[in-house]
C-alpha positions as CSV (number, residue, x, y, z in Angstrom):
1,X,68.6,147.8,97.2
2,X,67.8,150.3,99.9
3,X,69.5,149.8,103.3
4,X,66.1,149.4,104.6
5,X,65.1,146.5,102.3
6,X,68.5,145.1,102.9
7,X,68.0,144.7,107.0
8,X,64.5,143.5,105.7
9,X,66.0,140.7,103.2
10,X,69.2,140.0,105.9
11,X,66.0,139.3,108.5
12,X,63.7,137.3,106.7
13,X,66.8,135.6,105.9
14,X,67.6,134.9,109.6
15,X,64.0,134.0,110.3
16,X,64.5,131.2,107.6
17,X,67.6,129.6,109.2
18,X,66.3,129.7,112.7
19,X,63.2,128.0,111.6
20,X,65.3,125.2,109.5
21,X,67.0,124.8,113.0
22,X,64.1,125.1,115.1
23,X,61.6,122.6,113.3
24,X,64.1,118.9,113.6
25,X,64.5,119.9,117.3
26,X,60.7,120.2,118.0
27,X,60.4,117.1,116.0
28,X,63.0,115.4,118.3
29,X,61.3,116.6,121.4
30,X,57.8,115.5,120.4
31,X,59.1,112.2,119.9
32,X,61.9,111.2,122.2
33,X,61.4,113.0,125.0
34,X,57.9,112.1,125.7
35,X,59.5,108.4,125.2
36,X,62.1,108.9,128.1
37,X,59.7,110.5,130.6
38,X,57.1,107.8,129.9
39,X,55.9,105.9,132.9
40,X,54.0,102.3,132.7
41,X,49.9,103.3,132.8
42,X,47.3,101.4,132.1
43,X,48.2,98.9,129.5
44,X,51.1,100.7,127.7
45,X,54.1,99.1,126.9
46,X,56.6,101.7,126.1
47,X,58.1,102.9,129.2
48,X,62.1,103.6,130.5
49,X,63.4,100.7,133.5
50,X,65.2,103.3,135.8
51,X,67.6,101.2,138.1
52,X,69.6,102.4,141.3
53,X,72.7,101.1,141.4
54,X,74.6,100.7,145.0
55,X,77.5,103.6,145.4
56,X,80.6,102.6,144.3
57,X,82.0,103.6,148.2
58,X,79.0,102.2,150.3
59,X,80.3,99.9,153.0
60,X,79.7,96.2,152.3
61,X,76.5,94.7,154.1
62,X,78.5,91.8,155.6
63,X,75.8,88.8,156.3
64,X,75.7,86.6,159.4
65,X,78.1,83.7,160.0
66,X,75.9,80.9,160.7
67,X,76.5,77.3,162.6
68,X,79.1,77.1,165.4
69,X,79.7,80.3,167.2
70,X,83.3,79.5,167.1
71,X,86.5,81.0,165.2
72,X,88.2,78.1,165.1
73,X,85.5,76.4,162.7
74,X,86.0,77.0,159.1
75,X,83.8,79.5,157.3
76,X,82.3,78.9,153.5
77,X,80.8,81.8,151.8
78,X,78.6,80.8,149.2
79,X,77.4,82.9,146.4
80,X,74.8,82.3,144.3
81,X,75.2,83.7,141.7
82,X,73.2,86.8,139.9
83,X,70.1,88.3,141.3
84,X,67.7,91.7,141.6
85,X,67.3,93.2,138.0
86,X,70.4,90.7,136.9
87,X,68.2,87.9,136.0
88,X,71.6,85.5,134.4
89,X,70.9,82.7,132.0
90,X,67.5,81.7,131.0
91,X,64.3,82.9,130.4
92,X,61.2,82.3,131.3
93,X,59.9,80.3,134.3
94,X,63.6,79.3,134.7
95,X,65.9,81.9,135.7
96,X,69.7,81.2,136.5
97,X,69.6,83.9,139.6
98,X,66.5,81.5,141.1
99,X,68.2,78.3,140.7
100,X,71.4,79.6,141.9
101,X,69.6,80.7,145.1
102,X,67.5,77.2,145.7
103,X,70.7,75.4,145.3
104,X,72.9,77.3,147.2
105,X,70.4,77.4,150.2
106,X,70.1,73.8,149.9
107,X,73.9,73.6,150.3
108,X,73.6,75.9,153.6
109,X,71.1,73.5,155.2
110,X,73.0,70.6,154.0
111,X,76.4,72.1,156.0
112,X,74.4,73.2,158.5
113,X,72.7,70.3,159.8
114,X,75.8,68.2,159.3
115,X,77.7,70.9,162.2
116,X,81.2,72.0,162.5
117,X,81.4,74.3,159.3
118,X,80.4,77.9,159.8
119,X,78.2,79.2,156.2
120,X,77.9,82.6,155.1
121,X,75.8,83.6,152.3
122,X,76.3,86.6,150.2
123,X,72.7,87.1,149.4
124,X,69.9,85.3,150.9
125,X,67.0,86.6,148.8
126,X,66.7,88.3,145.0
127,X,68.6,90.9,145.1
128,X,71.5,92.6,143.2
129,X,75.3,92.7,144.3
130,X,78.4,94.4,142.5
131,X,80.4,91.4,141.4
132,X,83.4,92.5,142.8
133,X,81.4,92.8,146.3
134,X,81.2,88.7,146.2
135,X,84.8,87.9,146.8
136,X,84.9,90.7,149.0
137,X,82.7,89.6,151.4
138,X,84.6,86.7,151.9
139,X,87.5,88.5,152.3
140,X,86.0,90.5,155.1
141,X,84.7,87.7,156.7
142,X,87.9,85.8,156.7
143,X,86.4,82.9,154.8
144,X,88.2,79.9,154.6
145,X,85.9,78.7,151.3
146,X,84.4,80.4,148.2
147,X,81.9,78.8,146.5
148,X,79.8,80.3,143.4
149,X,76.8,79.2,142.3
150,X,75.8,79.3,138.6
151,X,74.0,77.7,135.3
152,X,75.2,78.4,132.3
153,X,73.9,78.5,128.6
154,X,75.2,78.4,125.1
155,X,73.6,79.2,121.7
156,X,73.8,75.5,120.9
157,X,71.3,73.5,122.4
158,X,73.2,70.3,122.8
159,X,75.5,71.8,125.5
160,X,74.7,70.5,128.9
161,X,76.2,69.5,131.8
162,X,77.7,70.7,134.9
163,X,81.2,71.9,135.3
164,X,83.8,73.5,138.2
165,X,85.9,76.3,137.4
166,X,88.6,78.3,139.3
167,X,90.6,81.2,138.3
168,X,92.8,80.6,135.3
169,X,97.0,81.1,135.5
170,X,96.7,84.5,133.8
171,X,93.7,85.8,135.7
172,X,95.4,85.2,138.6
173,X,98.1,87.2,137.5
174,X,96.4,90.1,136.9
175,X,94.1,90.0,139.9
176,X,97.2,89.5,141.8
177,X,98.8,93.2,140.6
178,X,95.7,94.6,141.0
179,X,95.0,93.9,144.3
180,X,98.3,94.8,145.4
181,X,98.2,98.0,143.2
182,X,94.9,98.9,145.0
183,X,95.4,97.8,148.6
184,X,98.9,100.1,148.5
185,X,100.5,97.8,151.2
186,X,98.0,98.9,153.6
187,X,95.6,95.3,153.6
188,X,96.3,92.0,155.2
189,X,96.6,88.5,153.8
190,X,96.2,85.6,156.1
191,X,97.2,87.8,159.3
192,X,100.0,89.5,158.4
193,X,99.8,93.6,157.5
194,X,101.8,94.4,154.1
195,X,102.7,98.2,155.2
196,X,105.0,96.4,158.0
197,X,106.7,94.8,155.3
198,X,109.4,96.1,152.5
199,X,107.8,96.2,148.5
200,X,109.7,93.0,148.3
201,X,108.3,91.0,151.1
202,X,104.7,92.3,150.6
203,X,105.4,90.7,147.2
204,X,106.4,87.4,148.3
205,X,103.8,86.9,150.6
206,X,101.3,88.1,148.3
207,X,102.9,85.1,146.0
208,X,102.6,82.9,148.8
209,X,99.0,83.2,149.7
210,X,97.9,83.6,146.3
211,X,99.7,80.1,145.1
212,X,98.6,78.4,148.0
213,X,94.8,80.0,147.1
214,X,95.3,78.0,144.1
215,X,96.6,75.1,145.2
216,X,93.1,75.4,147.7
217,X,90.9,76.2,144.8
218,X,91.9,73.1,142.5
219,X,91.8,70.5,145.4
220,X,88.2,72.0,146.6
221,X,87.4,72.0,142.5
222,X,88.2,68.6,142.2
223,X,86.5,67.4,145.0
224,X,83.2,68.4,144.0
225,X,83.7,67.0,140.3
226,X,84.6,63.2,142.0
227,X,81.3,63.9,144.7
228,X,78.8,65.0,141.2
229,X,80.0,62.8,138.6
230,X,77.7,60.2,137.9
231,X,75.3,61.9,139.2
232,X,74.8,65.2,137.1
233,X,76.2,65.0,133.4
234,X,79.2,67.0,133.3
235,X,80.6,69.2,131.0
236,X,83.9,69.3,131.5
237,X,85.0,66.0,133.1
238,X,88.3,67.9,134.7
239,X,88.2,71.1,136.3
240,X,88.2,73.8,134.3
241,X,89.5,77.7,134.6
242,X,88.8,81.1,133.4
243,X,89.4,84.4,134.1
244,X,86.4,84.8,136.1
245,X,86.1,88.0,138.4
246,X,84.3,86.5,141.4
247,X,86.8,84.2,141.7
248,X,89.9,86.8,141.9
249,X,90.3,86.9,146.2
250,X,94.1,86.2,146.1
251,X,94.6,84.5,149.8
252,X,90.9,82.4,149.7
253,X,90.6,79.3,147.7
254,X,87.4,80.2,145.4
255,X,85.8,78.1,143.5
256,X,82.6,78.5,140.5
257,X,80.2,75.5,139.8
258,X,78.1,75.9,136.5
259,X,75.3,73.5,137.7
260,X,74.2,72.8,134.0
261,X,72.9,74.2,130.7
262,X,69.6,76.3,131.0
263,X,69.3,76.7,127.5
264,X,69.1,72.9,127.0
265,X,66.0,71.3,127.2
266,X,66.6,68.5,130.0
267,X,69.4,70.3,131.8
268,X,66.5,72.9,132.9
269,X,64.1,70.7,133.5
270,X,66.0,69.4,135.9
271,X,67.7,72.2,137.2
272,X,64.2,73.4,138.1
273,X,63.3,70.2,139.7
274,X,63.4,69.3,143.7
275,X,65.6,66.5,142.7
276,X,67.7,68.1,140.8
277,X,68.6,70.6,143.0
278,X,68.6,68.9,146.1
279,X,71.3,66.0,144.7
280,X,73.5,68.9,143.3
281,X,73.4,70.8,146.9
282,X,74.2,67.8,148.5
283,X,76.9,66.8,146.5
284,X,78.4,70.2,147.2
285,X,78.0,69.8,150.6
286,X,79.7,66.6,150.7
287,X,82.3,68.1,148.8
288,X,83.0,71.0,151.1
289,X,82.7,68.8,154.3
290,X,85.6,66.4,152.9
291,X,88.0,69.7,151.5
292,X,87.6,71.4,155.3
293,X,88.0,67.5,156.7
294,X,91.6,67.4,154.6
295,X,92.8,70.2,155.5
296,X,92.2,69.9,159.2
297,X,94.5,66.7,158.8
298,X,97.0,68.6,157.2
């Protein structure tokens, strides 16, 4: 073979490979990418949900503090749960995120017209919050209450009822080393600045407040299971815990009510009911009325 027919052969040869390569990747690109660019039009169904997310360093949107415009009145953030393009449990004309809002609103006027208790909300409308933003509003607002709303659903049916949670031992634990790990010594819990204080002190008090958080937490939990039972089904007829993440603010008694089952049948119906949600938010009410009214006596 000729050096001539040999750069023709080693050529052709070249052309062949490039060509094996070339054709899966025009293949891909005729059908993927047109997929990832697509837009909704018209009646097409084939389209990409593009969602912005907050920035991770974006100062927190604190909300307004309403009822008495004094300090000395004790504050209750309540969070309902979900929201935005974070839809929670349930599907259909029954969406957790919009029950957690009706009830939790209900709960604010409920407090609200009663007087004395100061009620922040963490959102007020659909919209989506970082879960680790929750608690932290609270924090910020030096919240004397955390309440989350929720429903919950399970595969089977047959569960329903409502149920209270607060932080379990071991979550508490480890949101405990994690907020100290990531406030460095440089936060404050209830009023009094860590960096002032050795490792060792900072410790204690950080064992302190979060102990008598969950001291806080089960009283407020228990509370609200004696003011709903008999009048919700419950789940759990004791309080029950979990290493929940909305729940983890160390020096602030949080608590989580799961206001029933969407995914049963009756629990949704009447979840999505006036009734349903106005006895629930005024049990909650009542609850968080008699907590503030105990620990005012204490």
């Amino acid at each position: 073979m000729s050096a001539g027919d040999l750069l023709c052969d080693t050529m052709f040869r070249g052309l062949q490979f490039a060509l094996l390569l070339t054709i899966p990747l025009a293949i891909f690109a005729a059908v993927v990418v047109p997929r990832v660019a697509m837009t909704p039009r018209g009646g097409a169904y084939g389209y990409v949900v593009r969602l912005q997310l907050p920035a991770a360093d974006r100062p927190i949107d604190l909300p307004e503090i309403a009822g008495p415009q004094d300090a000395s009145r004790p504050l209750v953030v309540i969070d309902p749960g979900h929201g935005g393009f974070d839809p929670g449990a349930g599907g259909g004309e029954v969406r957790e995120k919009a029950v957690a809002l009706s009830i939790a609103l209900l709960v604010r006027e409920h407090l609200l017209e009663g007087g004395g208790i100061r009620v922040a909300m963490t959102r007020q409308d659909d919209r989506f919050l970082p879960l680790t933003e929750r608690p932290a509003i609270a924090r910020q607002l030096g919240a004397d209450l955390f309440v989350s709303i929720h429903a919950d659903s399970a595969e089977a049916e047959s569960a329903r009822g409502a149920s209270v949670y607060v932080l379990s031992e071991k979550g508490s634990s480890d949101a405990a080393a994690r907020f100290a790990a990531r406030e460095n010594s440089a936060d404050r819990v209830n009023g009094v600045s860590l960096s002032e204080a050795s490792d060792t002190v900072g410790s204690i008090l950080l064992d302190l407040s979060q102990r008598e958080a969950q001291a806080g937490s089960a009283e407020a939990a228990r509370i609200v299971l004696r003011e709903i039972r008999g009048k919700v089904p419950l789940h759990y007829d004791d309080l029950a815990s979990a290493s929940l993440a909305v729940l983890k603010a160390p020096d602030i008694p949080s608590i989580l009510i799961e206001t029933g089952y969407i995914s049963n049948a009756e629990d949704a119906k009447y979840l999505n009911s006036t009734e349903g949600q106005e006895t629930i938010a005024a049990a909650a009410a009542r609850a968080i009325r008699v907590f503030f009214a105990r620990r005012t006596r204490a």
